[in-house]
N, C-alpha and C positions, 0 to 999 in steps of 0.2 A: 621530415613531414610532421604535422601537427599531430599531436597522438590525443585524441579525448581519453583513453582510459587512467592515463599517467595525468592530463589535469583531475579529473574526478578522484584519483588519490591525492595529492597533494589537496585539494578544498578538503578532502573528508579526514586527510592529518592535521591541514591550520585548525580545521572546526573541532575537533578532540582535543587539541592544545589551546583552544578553546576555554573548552568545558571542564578539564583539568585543573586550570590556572581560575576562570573565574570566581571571582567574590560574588558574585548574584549567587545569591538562595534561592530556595525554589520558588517560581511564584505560587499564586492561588490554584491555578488550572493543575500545574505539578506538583502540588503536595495533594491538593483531591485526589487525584490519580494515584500518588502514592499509597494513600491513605485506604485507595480501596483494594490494591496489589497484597497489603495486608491483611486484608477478610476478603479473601476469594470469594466468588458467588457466581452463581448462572449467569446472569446478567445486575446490572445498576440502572437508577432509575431513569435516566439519560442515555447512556450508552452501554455495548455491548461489554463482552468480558474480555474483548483484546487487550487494550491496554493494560488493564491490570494484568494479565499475564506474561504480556512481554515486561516491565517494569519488577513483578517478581521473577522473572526467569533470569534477568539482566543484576537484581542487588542480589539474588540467593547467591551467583559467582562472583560480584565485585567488592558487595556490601553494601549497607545503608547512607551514602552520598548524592553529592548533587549529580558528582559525574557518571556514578552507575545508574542511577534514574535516568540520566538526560543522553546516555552514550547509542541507544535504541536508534534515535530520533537523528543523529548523523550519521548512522548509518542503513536504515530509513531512506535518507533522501539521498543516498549514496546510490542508492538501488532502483530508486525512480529515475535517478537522472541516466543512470548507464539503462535502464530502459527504452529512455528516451532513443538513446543513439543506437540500441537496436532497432528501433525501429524505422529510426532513417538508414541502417544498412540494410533491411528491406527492401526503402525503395533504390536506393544507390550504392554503387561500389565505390563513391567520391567521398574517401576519406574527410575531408575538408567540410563536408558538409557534416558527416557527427562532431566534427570538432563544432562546429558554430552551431549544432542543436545543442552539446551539451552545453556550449558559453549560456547560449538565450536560456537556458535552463537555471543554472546554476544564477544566471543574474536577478531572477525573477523575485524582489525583495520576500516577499510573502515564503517561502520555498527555504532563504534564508533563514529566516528568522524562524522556520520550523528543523531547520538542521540541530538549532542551537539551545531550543527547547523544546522537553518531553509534552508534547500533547498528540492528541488524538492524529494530526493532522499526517505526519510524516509517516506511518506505517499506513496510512490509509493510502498517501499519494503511491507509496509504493506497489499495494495492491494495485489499484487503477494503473499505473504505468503497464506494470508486468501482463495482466491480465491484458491491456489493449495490444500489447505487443504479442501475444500468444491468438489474440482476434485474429490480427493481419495475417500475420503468419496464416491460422487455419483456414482462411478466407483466401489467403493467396496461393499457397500450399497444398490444401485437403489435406495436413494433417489430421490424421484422427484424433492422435493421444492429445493434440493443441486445447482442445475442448474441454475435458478432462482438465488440461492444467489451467483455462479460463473458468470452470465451473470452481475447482478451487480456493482460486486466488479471491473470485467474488466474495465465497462463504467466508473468508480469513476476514476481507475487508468489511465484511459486512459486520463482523462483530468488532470492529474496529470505529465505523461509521456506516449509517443504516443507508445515505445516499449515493453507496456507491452500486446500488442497486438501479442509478441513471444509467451506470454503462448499458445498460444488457436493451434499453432501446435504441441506444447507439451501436450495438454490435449488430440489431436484429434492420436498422436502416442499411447501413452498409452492405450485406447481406443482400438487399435488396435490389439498391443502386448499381451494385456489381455482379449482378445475376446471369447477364449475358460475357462476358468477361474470365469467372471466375470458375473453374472447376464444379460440378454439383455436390452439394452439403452432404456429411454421412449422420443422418440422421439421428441416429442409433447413439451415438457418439455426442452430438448434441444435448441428445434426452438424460444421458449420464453427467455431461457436464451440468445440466440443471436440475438432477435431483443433487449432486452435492449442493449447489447452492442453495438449494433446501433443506440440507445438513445444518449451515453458516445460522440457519434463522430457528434450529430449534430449542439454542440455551438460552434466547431470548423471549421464544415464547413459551416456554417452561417458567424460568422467574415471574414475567405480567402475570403468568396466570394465574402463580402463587400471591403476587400482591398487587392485585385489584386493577391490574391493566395500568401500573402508574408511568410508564414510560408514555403511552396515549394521554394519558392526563397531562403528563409536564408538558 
C-alpha cells in the first residue's frame, strides 16, 4: 500500500540534501530575517517575532549557515503537509486518499519553493494546517482540549503572519453550517482557546506601541 508518511520523509530528506549541498546564498527576504533573529525584539516592523525566533533557536544549535537558517522552513512544510493527511484521516479510513492529499500537497509549486527557503511562509502554513486539523477534529469530535490546541497554534502563527487570523472566520462558518450535525460547542473551552490567541497578539502590540504604531503605517 502507498504509505504518505514514508513519502513526506523522503521529500523532506531530498529537500535537506537540498539545502545542505546548495550554493544559493541567502536571498534578501532570508538574510532580513536573519538579520533580525540577531537583535530579538517584541515584534518588527512588518511582521511578528516568529521568525526571528525560530531562525535563532535553529543557528544557536546548527550555527550561522545558509542550511541552519533555511532547515526550519522544510521542516515547516513537512508538518503542514502531514497535517494535511490528517485531516483526510478524518474524514476517511482510505489510505489512498492521504497518499493523493499529501501528493496534491506536496506538488503545490508555491509550498515548494517554501520548503527550500527560510521565510515567513512555511511555519505559518504549518500553523494553519495543524490548527485546521485540530478545528475538525473539535467540530467533529467535541474534543475540549482541540480548542486549546486551535487557540495556540493561532497565537504561534500569528506572530508568524498576522493573516492567519482568516482561519478563525473559517472555523466560526463551519461551526455553523454543521450545527445540526455535529455535537454541541463547549464553550468554556472555546473562550480559552481565544484568550490564548489573545496571548499570540500581545508582543506585537507591546512593540507598535512603543514605536508609533509603525507596523499600521508600513
Amino acid at each position: 500500500p502507498y504509505s504518505p508518511i514514508a513519502l513526506l520523509f523522503l521529500v523532506l530528506a531530498l529537500t535537506i540534501i537540498w539545502q545542505i549541498f546548495s550554493p544559493l546564498t541567502l536571498v534578501e527576504d532570508e538574510a532580513h530575517y536573519w538579520e533580525w533573529s540577531r537583535h530579538l525584539d517584541w515584534s518588527y516592523y512588518s511582521k511578528g517575532p516568529g521568525i526571528a525566533l525560530l531562525i535563532r533557536a535553529s543557528t544557536s544549535v546548527l550555527g550561522n549557515s545558509e542550511f541552519a537558517i533555511r532547515i526550519p522552513a522544510a521542516i515547516s512544510i513537512f508538518l503542514a503537509a502531514l497535517a494535511c493527511t490528517r485531516m483526510a484521516r478524518l474524514l476517511s479510513s482510505d489510505n489512498t486518499l492521504r497518499f493523493v492529499t499529501a501528493v496534491l500537497f506536496l506538488g503545490v509549486p508555491g509550498f515548494v519553493f517554501s520548503s527550500m527557503l527560510m521565510t515567513i511562509d512555511a511555519p505559518y502554513l504549518a500553523c494553519w494546517g495543524w490548527a485546521s486539523y485540530f478545528s475538525m477534529r473539535a467540530l467533529l469530535r467535541a474534543r475540549k482540549t482541540d480548542w486549546i490546541l486551535v487557540g495556540l497554534l493561532l497565537a504561534v502563527g500569528f506572530i508568524m503572519k498576522y493573516t492567519i487570523l482568516l482561519l478563525i472566520p473559517g472555523i466560526l462558518f463551519a461551526a455553523f453550517v454543521t450545527r445540526k450535525q455535529r455535537p454541541r460547542l463547549p464553550r468554556v473551552s472555546m473562550i480559552a482557546g481565544l484568550a490564548l490567541v489573545a496571548l499570540g497578539l500581545v508582543p506585537v502590540l507591546v512593540w507598535n506601541a512603543q514605536h508609533d504604531w509603525a507596523t499600521i503605517r508600513h
